[in-house]
Phi, psi and omega in degrees: 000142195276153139323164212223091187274171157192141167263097189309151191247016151271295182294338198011052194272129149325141171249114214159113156189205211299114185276018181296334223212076192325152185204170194285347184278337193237022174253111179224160177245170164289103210230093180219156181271092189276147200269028194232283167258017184044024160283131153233161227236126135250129197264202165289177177285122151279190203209099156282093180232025203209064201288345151327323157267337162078337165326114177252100169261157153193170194295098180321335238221082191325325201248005163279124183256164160341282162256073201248113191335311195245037173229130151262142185253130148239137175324302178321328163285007190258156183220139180282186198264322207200267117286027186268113188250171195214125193047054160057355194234126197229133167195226174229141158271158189220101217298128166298334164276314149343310157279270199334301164343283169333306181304306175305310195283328163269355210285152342291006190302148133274168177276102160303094172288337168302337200271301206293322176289299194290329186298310213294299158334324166257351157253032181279126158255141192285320180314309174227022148080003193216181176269119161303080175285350183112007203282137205292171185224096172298153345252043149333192149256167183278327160299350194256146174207152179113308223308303163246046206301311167349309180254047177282149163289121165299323204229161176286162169286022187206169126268020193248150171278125206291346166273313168284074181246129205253085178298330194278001160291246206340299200285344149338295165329116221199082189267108155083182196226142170238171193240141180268139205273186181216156227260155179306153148322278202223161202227134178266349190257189174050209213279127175330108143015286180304334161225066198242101151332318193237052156280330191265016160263044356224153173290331150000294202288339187277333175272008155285336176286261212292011173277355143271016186273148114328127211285327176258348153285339178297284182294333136326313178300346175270341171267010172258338208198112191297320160323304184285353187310316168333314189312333187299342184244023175263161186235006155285324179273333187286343174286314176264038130307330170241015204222125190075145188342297194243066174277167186317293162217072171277023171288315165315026202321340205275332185281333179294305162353313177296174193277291170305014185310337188303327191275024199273152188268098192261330152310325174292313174296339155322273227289341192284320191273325195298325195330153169267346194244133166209150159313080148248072163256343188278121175295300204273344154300317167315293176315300173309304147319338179287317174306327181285315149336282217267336142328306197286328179283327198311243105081305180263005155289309143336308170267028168267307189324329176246031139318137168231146179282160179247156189293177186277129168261050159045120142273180217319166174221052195255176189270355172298143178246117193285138152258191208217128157254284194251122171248159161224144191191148176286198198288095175280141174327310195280000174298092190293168168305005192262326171276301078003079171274028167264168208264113179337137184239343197211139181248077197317166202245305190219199205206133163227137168262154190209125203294157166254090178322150155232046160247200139320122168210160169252147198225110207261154177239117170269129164278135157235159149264114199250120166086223195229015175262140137263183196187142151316111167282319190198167205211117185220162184235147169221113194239188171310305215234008167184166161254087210254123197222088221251179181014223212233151166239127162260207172322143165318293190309339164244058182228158171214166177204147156221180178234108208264156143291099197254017174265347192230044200259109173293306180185174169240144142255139199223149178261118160200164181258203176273351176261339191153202190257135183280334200202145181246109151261128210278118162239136173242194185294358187237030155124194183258108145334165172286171165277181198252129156113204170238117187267348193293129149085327171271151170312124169229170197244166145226060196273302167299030143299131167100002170247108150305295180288353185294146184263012178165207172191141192284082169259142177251121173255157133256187179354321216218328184213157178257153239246317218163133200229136208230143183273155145268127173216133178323123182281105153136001149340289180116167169228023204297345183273355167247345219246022201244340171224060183282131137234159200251013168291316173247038151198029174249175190253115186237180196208142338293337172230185161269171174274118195324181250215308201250050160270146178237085227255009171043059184317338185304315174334280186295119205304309186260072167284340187304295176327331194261353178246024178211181186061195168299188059212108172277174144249146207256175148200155157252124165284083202267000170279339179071194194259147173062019179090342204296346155304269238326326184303348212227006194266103200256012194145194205181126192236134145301062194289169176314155182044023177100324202293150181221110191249147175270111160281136152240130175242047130245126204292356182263025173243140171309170167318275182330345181253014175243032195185145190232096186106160215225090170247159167291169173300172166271091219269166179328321190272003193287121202242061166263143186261319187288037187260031190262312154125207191226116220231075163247151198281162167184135178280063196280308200297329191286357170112335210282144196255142147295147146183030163219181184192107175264125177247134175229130170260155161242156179222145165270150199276325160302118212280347166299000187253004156060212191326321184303326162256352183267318163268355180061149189235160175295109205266293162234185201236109160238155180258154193219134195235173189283359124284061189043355109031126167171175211192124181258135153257144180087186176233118183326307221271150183200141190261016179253169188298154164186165210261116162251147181219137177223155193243155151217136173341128162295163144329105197092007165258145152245149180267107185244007176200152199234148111178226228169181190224187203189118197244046213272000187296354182238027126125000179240165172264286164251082183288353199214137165200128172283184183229107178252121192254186162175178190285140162301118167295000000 
């Protein structure tokens, strides 16, 4: 039998090491559900040393270990991993210092384990066997994730243990003597004396202030402002350096902690533990960095952990039964491949309704950050006459608001992944509100557009964000206001935005457009003619490249980046042995008149309908480009033993093809599978 790996989901660490000799790397406790009374446990430490069996047991009894005189490991205690159950029981193992880590970091709180079990539980992919937390994979879409799931580091950079750290060696340690300086005469730099704001603030109140800088902005204010000269000898700003969670190094817990902390020299203790060069070869320098690591995943796992839910909101309870016209949502688990081939990204937990007013309301968004996304935690509407509030709310400091006309409410536009949603933006009868979230960087949509009539809306959470959000209309109404100008200009998922209105996104063309206007399936474009064609003159070829990709040569540096490249690959790692990374090479005289303006597409399909997308939308088999001098060039290879589709475009009269686009599948092993055609008027 192969070995059996597992990955603690704080740390993302292997749990796992030399099975000679128990260690802080193979001591995990347990945190699983039995699918029998649905209780969940985290249990005492276990020991993982024998990954030939892949058997995870411990000890029911939280404050009990392994080797403990009067515990026997027994079969009755083992539980299986992510959903696989074993005794009814499925969960994640967790490196024990790790929780104990988890613990410090919440203290005085305890560690909500019901909580802890469903978030971990909304980022399982079933797929690669581990928790997605999300983090983007440059230079990649914000949707693909797995590509270079390989070169994850397995193991810590240090061995020594990141909790049992004998801190009181460093503070003991007592190197050289300083002189406390004294402050300038007169200061020739920064901000002029005379208009120096916080000359008229007690000193007090400026080392109150800067104990919310950053140590280097902080310590910067002194070369603007005499007020700040001070900080460098207060022990008050070198103390909340280390005081709250997410203070500089609030990894460091045992100094706040002490019975003497007041007397502590805490400017020393800064510059001692921030240096950068240490021994970590040293246990407890070695601990520490390791502890800074694993500190660092802690820390936005907490502030999921304090998200708090809103209550549940009953829909209408009038006799009509509301129908769902149009949803947007990331890549949900139940979602099979015929709606999706991209890698499940999100699982809903529950459904919440949420009424549409026809007054004035301000309409608030709570932010979490997951990973390397942000995302909707939550949602509330406020009006004259309630307040409504579905999925979670946090800190003041990550809520944002505007104030829509919801009696004039037209649509929403939304930002979304592959995990859920980043962004809401309101449009009402006087435009689109700002967004609500962080829209950066994400897909976004106008799908919802067009519901005027809707009486609410349907959102779907798991643990911590929201998944997918559905318009409502009275059943038996109709749907002519969303359903009379479905395009796939307004109602696919595009990336980075959508494509302006006098854009021509020519659909007809394009073979699975159908496909494309529901579900996940983003679509990406590049404008590489730029507006009104104003590249093309600078357009020297067109290269195929290693992974699918299509770069626009220019050797003018004033056409933007976004306008030289079509498609996305991963990076290459060291071991990568492809000889063809030179690309399929066609010349085109762009400074000399000559134009793209036809394009022939072959699609292939597989002929078993068991092949879910692949036989209903097909993947891109080759390409031909075609120019106004007779002119062409096939990229990829025609011949194929699966079925296929040819379809060819050519320019209308008074048009140009200033852009291509198309989608990108590398999480299931392809490149570019779909691919458009964008025209607009010749100037």
């Amino acid at each position: 039998m192969s070995p059996t790996g597992y990955t603690c989901p704080i740390c993302e660490w292997d749990i796992y090491d030399n099975p000679s000799r128990p260690t802080w790397r193979n001591e995990f406790r347990g945190l699983y559900r039995c699918s029998i009374d649905s209780k969940i446990t985290i249990t005492g430490v276990g020991v993982y040393h024998d990954p030939h069996s892949g058997i995870l047991i411990a000890p029911p009894n939280f404050d009990m270990r392994y080797d403990d005189h009067d515990y026997t490991v027994t079969p009755e205690h083992q539980f299986g991993r992510l959903r696989y159950e074993v005794n009814h029981r499925h969960g994640y193992p967790i490196h024990n210092v790790c929780w104990k880590l988890l613990e410090q970091a919440m203290y005085p709180d305890p560690v909500p384990v019901d909580k802890l079990f469903w978030i971990f539980d909304s980022l399982t992919d079933l797929g690669s066997k581990k928790l997605d937390w999300g983090y983007k994979e440059n230079p990649l879409f914000p949707w693909e994730r797995g590509i270079n799931s390989g070169e994850r580091c397995a193991t810590p950079p240090c061995p020594w243990d990141p909790f049992s750290v004998n801190v009181e060696q460093i503070i003991r340690d007592r190197f050289g003597t300083y002189d406390i300086p004294v402050p300038p005469a007169s200061m020739t730099s920064g901000t002029p004396l005379g208009n120096d704001p916080f000359l008229s603030l007690p000193e007090e109140l400026c080392t109150i202030i800067a104990t919310y800088l950053p140590t280097h902005d902080a310590l910067s204010a002194r070369l603007a402002s005499r007020s700040f000269w001070h900080l460098f000898d207060r022990q008050q700003f070198w103390a909340s350096r280390f005081m709250g969670r997410n203070s500089e190094l609030s990894w460091l817990f045992e100094v706040r902690r002490g019975s003497n902390k007041a007397a502590r020299d805490w400017r020393w203790l800064y510059h001692r533990i921030s240096v950068k060069i240490h021994d970590l070869n040293n246990p407890v320098w070695g601990g520490l960095y390791n502890r800074q690591q694993i500190w660092a995943h802690i820390l936005p796992i907490v502030d999921i952990l304090e998200l708090r839910p809103s209550p549940l909101v009953p829909p209408p309870g009038d006799s009509k039964q509301p129908e769902l016209t149009w949803r947007v949502g990331g890549s949900a688990e139940q979602d099979d491949d015929t709606v999706s081939p991209l890698a499940h990204g999100c699982r809903p937990v529950y459904n919440q309704y949420l009424p549409i007013s026809r007054n004035k309301a301000r309409v608030s968004v709570s932010t979490v950050l997951v990973g390397s996304f942000i995302y909707i935690a939550g949602l509330s509407v406020e009006d004259d006459s309630q307040t409504v509030k579905v999925g979670y709310t946090g800190p003041k400091e990550n809520e944002q608001s505007v104030e829509v006309d919801m009696a004039g409410l037209r649509g929403i536009n939304i930002a979304v992944g592959l995990g859920g949603i980043h962004a809401l933006q309101f449009v009402d009868s006087s435009g689109p509100a700002r967004w609500l979230g962080s829209p950066d960087d994400a897909a976004k949509t106008t799908r919802l557009s067009g519901i005027s009539g809707a009486t609410g809306l349907e959102v779907s959470f798991d643990a911590f964000r929201l998944l997918e959000i559905s318009a409502i209309e009275e059943k038996g109404l109709g749907n002519d206001n969303v359903n009379s100008n479905v395009t796939l200009r307004n109602s696919a998922i595009w990336y980075p935005d959508i494509p302006p209105a006098h854009l021509d996104l020519n659909d007809d063309f394009f073979l699975p457009a159908h496909s494309y206007k529901w579900g996940f399936r983003p679509l990406f474009w590049t404008h590489f003619g730029g507006p009104g064609g104003i590249y093309l003159k600078h357009l020297h070829g067109l290269t195929w490249e290693t992974y699918d990709v299509l770069t626009f040569e220019t050797n003018e540096e004033r056409v933007p980046s976004e306008c030289r490249t079509f498609g996305r690959a991963p990076l290459l790692r060291d071991d990568d042995s492809c000889s063809d990374l030179g690309g399929d090479f066609f010349a085109i005289d762009g400074p000399g008149g000559e134009r793209i303006n036809a394009i022939e597409i072959w699609q292939k399909y597989y002929t078993e309908s068991s092949s879910g997308w692949l036989h209903s939308d097909g993947a891109l088999a080759s390409f031909t480009i075609f120019t106004n001098r007779g002119r062409s060039h096939q990229f990829g290879e025609g011949r194929t033993r699966w079925n296929v589709k040819k379809r060819r475009f050519k320019a209308p009269p008074g048009h140009i093809i200033t852009g291509f686009y198309g989608a990108q599948n590398r999480s299931v092993g392809y490149g570019i599978v779909a691919l458009g055609v964008i025209t607009e008027l010749e100037p």
